[in-house]
DOBA-424679 format. One record per residue (C-alpha): residue in one letter; x, y, z. Coordinates in Angstrom, 3 decimals. Example, Ala and Ser with C-alpha at 12.3 -4.5 7.8 and 13.67 -1.06 7.14 Angstrom:
2
REC  code      east     north        up
REC     A    12.300    -4.500     7.800
REC     S    13.670    -1.060     7.140
***
This chain:
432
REC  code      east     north        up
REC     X     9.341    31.776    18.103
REC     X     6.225    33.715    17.630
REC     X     3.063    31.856    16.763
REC     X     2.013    30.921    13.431
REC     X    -0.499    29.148    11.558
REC     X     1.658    26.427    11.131
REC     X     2.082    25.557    14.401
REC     X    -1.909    25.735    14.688
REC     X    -1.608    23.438    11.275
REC     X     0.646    21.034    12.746
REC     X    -0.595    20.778    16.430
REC     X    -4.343    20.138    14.984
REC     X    -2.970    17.176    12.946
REC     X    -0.641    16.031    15.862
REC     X    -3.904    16.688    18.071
REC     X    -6.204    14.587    15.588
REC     X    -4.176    11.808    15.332
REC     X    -4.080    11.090    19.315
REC     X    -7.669    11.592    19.621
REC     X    -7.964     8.228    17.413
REC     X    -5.231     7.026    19.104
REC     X    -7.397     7.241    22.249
REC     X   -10.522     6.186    19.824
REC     X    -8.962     2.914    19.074
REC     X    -8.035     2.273    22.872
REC     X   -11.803     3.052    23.384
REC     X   -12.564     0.007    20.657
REC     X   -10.600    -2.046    22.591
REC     X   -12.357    -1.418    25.457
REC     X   -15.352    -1.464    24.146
REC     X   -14.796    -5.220    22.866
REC     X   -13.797    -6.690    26.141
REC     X   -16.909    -4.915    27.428
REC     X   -18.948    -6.599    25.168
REC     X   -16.783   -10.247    25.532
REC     X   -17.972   -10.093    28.808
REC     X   -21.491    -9.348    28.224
REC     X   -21.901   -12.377    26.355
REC     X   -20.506   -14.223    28.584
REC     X   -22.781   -13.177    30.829
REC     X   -25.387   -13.271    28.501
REC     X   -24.807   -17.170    28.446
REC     X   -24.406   -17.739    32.033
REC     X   -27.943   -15.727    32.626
REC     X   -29.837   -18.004    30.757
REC     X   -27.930   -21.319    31.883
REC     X   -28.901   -19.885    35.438
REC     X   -32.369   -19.350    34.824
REC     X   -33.092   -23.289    33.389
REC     X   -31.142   -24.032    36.387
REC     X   -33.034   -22.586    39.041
REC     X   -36.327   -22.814    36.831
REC     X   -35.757   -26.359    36.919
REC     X   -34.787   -26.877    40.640
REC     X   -31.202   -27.428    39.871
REC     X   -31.916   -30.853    37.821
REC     X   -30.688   -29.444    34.514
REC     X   -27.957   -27.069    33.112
REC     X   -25.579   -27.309    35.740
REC     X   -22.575   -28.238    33.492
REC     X   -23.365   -25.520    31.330
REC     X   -24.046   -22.760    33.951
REC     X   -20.184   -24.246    35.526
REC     X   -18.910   -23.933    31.758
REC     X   -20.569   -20.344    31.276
REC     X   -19.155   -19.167    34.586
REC     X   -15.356   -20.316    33.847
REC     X   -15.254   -18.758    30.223
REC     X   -16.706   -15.167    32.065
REC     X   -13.926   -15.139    34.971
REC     X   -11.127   -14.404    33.153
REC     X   -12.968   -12.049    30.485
REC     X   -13.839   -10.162    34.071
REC     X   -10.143   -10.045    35.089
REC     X    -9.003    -8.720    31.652
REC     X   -11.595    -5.921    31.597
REC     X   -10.428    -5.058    35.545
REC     X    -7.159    -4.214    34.592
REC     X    -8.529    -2.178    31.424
REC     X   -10.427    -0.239    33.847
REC     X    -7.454     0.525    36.064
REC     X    -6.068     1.672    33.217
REC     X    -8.537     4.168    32.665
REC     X    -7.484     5.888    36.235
REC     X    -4.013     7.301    34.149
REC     X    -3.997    10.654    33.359
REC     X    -3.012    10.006    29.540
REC     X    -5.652     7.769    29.064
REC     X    -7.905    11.149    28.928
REC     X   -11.343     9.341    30.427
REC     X   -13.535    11.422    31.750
REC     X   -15.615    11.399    34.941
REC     X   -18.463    10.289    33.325
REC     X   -16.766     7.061    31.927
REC     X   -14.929     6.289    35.515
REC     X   -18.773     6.781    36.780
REC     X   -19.726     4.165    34.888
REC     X   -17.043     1.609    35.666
REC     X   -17.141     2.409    38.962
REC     X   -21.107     1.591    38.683
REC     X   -19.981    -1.754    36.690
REC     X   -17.521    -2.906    39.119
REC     X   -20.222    -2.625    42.358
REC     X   -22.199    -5.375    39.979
REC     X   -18.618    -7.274    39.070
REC     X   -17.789    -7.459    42.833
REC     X   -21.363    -8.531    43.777
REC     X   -21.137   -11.483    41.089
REC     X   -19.495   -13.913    43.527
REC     X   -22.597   -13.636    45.887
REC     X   -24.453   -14.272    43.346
REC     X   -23.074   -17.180    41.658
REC     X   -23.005   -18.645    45.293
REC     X   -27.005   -17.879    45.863
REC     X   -28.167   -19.725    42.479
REC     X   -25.701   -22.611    43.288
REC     X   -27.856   -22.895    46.285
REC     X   -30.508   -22.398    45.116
REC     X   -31.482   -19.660    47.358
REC     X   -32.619   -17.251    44.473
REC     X   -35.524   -17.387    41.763
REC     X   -34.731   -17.784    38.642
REC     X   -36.760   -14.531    37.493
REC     X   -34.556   -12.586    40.107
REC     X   -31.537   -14.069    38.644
REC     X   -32.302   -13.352    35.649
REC     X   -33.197    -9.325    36.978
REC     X   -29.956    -9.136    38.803
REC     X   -27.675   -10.151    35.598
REC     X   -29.496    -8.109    33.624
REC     X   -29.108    -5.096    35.856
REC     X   -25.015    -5.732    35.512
REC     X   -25.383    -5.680    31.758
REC     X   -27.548    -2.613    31.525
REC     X   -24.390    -0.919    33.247
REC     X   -21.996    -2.568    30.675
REC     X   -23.727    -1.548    28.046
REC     X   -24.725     1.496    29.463
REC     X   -20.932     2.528    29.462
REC     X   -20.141     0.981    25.462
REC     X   -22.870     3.851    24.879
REC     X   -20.936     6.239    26.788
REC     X   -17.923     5.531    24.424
REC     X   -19.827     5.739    21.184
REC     X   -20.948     8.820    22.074
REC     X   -17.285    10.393    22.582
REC     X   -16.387     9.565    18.994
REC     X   -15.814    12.518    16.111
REC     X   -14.877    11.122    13.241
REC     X   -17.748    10.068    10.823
REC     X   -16.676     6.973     9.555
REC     X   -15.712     4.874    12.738
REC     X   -18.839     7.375    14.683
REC     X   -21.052     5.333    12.651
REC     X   -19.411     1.994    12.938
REC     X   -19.712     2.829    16.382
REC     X   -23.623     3.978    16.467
REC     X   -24.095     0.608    14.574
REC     X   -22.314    -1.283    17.396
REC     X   -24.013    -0.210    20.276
REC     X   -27.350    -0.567    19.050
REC     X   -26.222    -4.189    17.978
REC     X   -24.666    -4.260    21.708
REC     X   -28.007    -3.618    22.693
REC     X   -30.401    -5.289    20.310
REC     X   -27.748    -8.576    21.464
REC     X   -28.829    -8.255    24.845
REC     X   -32.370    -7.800    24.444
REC     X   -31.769   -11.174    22.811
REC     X   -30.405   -12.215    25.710
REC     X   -32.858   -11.512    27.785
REC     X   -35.694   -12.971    25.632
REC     X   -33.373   -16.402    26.112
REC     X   -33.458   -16.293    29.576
REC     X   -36.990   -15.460    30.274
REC     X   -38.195   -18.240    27.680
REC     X   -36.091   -20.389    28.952
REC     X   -37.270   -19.976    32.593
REC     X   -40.792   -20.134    30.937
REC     X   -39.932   -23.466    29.417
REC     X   -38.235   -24.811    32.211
REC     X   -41.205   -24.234    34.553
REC     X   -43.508   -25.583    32.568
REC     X   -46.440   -23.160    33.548
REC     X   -46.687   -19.716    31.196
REC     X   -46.772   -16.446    33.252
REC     X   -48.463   -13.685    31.724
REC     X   -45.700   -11.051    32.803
REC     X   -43.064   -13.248    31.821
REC     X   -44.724   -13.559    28.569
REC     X   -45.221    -9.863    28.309
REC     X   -41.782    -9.555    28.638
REC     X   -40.602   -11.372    25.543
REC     X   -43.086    -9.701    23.618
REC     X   -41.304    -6.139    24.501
REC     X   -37.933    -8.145    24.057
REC     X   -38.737    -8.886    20.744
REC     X   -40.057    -5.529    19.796
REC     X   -36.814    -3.911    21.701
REC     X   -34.421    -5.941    19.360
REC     X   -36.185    -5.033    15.676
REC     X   -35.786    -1.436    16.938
REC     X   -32.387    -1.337    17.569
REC     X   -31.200    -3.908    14.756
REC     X   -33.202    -1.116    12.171
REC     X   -30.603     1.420    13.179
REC     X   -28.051    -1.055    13.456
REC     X   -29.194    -1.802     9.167
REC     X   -28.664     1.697     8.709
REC     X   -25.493     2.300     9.901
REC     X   -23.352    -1.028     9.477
REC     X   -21.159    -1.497     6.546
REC     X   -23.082    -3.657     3.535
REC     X   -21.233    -6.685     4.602
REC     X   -22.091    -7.391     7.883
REC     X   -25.802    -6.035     6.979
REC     X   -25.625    -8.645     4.353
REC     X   -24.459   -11.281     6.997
REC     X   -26.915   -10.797     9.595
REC     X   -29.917   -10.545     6.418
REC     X   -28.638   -14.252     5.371
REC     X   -29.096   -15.685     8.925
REC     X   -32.453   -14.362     8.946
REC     X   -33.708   -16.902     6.207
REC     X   -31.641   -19.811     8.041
REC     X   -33.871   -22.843     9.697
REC     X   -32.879   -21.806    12.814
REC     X   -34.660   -18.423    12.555
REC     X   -37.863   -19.869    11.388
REC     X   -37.695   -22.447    14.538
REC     X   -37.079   -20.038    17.194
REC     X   -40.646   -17.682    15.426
REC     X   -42.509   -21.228    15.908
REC     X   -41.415   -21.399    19.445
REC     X   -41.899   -17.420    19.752
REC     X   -45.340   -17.766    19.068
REC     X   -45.866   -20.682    21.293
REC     X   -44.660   -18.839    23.751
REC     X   -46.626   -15.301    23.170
REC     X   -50.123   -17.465    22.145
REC     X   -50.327   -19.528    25.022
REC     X   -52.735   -18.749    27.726
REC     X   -52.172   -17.281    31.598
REC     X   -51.337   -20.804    33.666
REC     X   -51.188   -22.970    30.583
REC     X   -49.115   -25.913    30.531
REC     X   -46.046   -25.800    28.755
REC     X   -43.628   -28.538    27.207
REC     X   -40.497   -28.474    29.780
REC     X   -38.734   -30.360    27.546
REC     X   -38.668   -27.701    25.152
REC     X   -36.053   -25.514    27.195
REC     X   -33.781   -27.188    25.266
REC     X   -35.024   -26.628    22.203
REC     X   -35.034   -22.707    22.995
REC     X   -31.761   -22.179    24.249
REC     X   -30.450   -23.747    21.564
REC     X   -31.741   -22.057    19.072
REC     X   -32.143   -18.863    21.024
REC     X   -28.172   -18.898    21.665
REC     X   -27.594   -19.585    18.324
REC     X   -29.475   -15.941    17.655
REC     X   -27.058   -14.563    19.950
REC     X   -23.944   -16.305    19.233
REC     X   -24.566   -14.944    15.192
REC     X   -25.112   -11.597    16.954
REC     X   -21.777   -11.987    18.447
REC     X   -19.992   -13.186    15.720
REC     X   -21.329   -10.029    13.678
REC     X   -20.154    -8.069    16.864
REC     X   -16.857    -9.651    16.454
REC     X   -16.522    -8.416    12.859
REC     X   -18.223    -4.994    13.484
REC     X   -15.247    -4.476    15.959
REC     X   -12.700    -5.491    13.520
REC     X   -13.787    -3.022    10.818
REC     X   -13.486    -0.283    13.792
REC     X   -10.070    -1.409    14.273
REC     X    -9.068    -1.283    11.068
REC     X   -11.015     2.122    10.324
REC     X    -8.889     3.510    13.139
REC     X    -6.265     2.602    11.633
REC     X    -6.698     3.982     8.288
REC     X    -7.122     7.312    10.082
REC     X    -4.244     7.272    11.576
REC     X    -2.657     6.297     8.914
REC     X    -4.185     9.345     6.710
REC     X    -3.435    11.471     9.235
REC     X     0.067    10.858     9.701
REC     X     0.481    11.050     6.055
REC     X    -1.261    14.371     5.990
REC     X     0.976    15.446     8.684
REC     X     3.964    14.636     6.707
REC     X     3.011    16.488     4.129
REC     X     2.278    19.561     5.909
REC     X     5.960    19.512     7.726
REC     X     7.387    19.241     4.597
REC     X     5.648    22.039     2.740
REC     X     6.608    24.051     5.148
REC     X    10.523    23.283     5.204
REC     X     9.760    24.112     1.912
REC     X     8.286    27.555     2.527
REC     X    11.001    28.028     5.027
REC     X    13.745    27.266     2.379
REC     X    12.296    28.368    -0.522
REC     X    10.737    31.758    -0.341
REC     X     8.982    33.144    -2.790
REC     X    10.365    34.602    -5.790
REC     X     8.545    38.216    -5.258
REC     X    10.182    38.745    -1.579
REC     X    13.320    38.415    -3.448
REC     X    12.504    41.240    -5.984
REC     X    11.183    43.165    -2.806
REC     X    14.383    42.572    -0.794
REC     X    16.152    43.685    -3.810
REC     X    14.120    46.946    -4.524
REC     X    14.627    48.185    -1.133
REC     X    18.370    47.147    -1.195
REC     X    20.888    49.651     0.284
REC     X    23.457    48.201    -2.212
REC     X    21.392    48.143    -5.503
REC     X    19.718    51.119    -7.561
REC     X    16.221    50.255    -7.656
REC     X    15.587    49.834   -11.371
REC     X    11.245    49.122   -11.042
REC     X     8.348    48.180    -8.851
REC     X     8.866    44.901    -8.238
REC     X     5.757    43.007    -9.966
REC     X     4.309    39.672    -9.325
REC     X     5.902    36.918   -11.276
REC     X     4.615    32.844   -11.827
REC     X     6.419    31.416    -8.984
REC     X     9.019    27.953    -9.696
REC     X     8.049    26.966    -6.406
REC     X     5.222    26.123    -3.793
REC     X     4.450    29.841    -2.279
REC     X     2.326    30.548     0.605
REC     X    -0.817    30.200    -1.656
REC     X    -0.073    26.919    -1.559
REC     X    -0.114    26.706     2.104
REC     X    -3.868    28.459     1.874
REC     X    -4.679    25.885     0.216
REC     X    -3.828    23.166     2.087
REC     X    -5.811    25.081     4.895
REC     X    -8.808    25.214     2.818
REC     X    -8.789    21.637     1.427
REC     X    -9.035    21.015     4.909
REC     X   -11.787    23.134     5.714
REC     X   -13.560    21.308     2.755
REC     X   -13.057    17.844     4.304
REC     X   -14.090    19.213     7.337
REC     X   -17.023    20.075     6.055
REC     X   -18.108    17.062     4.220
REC     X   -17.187    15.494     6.959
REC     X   -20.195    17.444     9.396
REC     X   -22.894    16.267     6.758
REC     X   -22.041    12.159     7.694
REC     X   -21.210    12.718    11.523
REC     X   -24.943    14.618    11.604
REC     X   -26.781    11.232    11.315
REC     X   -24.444     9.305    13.993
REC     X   -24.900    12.196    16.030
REC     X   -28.881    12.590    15.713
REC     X   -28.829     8.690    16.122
REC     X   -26.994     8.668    18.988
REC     X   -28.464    11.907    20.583
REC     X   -32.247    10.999    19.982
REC     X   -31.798     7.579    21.744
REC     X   -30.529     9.566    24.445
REC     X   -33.231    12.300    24.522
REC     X   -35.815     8.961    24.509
REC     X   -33.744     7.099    27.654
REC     X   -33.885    10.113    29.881
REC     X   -37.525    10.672    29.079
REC     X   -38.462     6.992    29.756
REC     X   -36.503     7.655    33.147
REC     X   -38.736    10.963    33.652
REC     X   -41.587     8.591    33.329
REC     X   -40.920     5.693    35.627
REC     X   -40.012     8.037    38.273
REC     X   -43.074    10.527    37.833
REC     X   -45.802     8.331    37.033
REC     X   -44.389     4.852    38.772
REC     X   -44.573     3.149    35.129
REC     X   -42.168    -0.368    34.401
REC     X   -39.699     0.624    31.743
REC     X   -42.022    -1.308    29.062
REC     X   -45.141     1.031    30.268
REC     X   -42.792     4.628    30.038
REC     X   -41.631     3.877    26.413
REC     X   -45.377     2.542    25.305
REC     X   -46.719     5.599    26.920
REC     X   -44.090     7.821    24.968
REC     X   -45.019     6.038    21.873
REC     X   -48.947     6.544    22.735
REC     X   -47.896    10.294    22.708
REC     X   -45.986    10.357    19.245
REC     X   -49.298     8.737    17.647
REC     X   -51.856    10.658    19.745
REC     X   -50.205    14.488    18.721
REC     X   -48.662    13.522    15.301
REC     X   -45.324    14.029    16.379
REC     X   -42.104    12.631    16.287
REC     X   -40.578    10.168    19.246
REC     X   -37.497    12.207    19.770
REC     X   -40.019    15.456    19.885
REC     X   -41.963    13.943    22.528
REC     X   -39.043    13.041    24.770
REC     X   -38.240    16.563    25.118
REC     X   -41.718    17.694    25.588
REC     X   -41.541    15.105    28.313
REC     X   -38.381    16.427    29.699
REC     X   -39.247    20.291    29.151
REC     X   -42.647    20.368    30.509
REC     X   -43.868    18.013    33.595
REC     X   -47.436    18.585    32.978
REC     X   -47.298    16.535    29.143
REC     X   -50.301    14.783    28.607
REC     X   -50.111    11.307    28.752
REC     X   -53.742    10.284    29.089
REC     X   -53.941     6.742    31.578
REC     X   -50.257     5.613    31.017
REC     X   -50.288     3.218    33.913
REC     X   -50.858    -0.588    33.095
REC     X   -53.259    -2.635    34.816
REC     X   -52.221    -4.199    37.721
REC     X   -49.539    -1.534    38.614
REC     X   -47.020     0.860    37.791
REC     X   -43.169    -0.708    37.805
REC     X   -42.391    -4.107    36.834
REC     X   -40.429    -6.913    39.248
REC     X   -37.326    -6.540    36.920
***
């Protein structure tokens, strides 16, 4: 059978509806991913009041954290192994990354067995768990990125800047708590939950832009709850006090309590951000396989009901009938081809206003890219920590009136971009 343009029509459809097929095995992937990143979340910061505290305190809860992230860690093994089928369509990129993930995942038991023994600082605990999670999250990017269809794209842009804003939460949890727990402030520790706070209200602004109303309302309302306005008073405890200071120890407690509490509402916001991916995967199937039945069964109707001109045609040329006149166009009783052009072109139009809303998840997602490989550029050129490379880049936007984005690829295009005395005092790259 010779080609046609409904076979192009109907293998596009077919086409479109196992791409979200393999969108909505992504999603699934994507929450394990981030199940276990808060579970590792939790035992980072139970670690770090453990060792901060020479394993006095939080050893129940670093035991608890570590037996809900085992079998989180199992579940997302065999969802990786999964990924090596052929129909799963992954790409290289994505079995880079879990490759990368599993060297951390198969290190974790050497780990866990170093801060039980306390052979490990808690600041290098901290820097090791957060180096796992960087990959993790690192690869939840990677599938965001790989979505085309507006609606969930942006549900997804919105989840891995939440993904990431939640660990930069995590982080600041830790490190406080290890600040806490040892009961003297360190000025780079400090530093660092300064830039972990910063980090967070960055990506929770694009996370605001892109999530649905109702889990932008949700996370709005826990902002004015009493446990938001105690972890600020402990913030600035934390960011006023002075190099060496003296700090409460018994007020480790107090901020991993109401630290986790941050995260756990991040997580349960998580939770419902993946639902509402699920369920817009769903829909699209669903629209798609309607749209598909449709277009098989216009054209069984083409195919059985031709239209009413080719019959005058067939009979003006007949060998068995006088032609009697030129046979002339008539208001057709049934669907013709036009109809057929039309379904092509109210495709083309949905198409189209579909490009305007994928632009912004695209720019989103592409900019934040442009602005991690510059901040790589950076660190590796000038020696900066990853703090200094993305003040430096910032120093840049301000200094030439440009955008961010615009100075990441300056920094990536030309070598030579000025960036006046980017290296901080004391150094160029941080411990972590």
């Amino acid at each position: 059978m010779p080609l046609s343009v409904s076979h192009f029509v109907l293998r596009a459809k077919q086409l479109e509806i196992e791409s979200v097929r393999h969108l909505a095995g992504r999603v699934e992937l994507a929450d394990v991913i981030g199940q276990l990143i808060h579970a590792l979340q939790r035992e980072r910061g139970a670690s770090s009041i453990y060792l901060a505290s020479g394993g006095q305190r939080f050893l129940t809860e670093r035991q608890e954290a570590m037996d809900k992230a085992r079998p989180i860690e199992a579940a997302l093994r065999t969802l990786f192994e999964q990924q090596l089928q052929a129909e799963q369509g992954a790409s290289a990129r994505t079995l880079s990354l879990m490759a990368w993930a599993l060297l951390g995942l198969d290190a974790l038991a050497d780990l866990r067995q170093q801060i039980g023994q306390q052979q490990t600082s808690a600041r290098e605990a901290v820097a090791a768990f957060s180096r796992l999670i960087a990959g993790l999250v690192e690869l939840v990017f990677h599938v965001a990125d790989a979505a085309q269809h507006p609606g969930i794209s942006r549900l997804l842009v919105a989840f891995v800047h939440l993904v990431q804003g939640k660990e930069a939460a995590g982080q600041e949890r830790a490190v406080g708590a290890q600040l806490f727990a040892s009961g003297v402030n360190d000025e780079a520790e400090q530093q660092r939950v300064v830039h972990l706070i910063d980090a967070q209200e960055r990506c929770l602004r694009v996370f605001d832009e892109f999530a649905e109303p109702d889990l932008r309302t949700q996370w709005q309302q826990h902002q004015l709850t009493p446990n938001v306005a105690q972890l600020e008073r402990l913030r600035r405890m934390l960011c006023m006090a002075k190099p060496g200071a003296r700090l409460d120890t018994a007020l480790s407690d107090t901020w991993f309590e109401v630290a986790s509490a941050r995260v756990s509402e991040m997580a349960r916001v998580q939770v419902a951000l993946v639902q509402c991916l699920r369920q817009a995967c769903q829909t699209q199937i669903q629209a798609a396989e309607q749209d598909l039945q449709e277009s098989e069964g216009l054209l069984q109707q083409l195919r059985d009901n031709p239209p009413p001109h080719s019959h005058a045609v067939d009979r003006f040329f007949s060998a068995q009938e006088a032609p009697h006149a030129a046979p002339a166009l008539a208001t057709p009783d049934q669907p013709s081809v036009s109809s057929l052009i039309d379904l092509l072109q109210a495709q083309s139009t949905r198409l189209a206003s579909m490009e305007s809303e994928l632009e912004s998840a695209r720019r989103a997602l592409h900019e934040r890219k442009l602005i991690e490989r510059a901040k790589g550029a950076l660190m590796a050129r000038m020696g900066l920590s990853e703090e200094a490379a993305f003040r430096a880049l910032q120093k840049a936007s301000m200094d030439h009136n440009r955008r961010l984005v615009d100075v990441a690829e300056a920094t990536l295009a030309l070598p030579d971009f000025a960036f006046g005395d980017a290296t901080p005092a004391g150094g160029g790259k941080s411990a972590n």
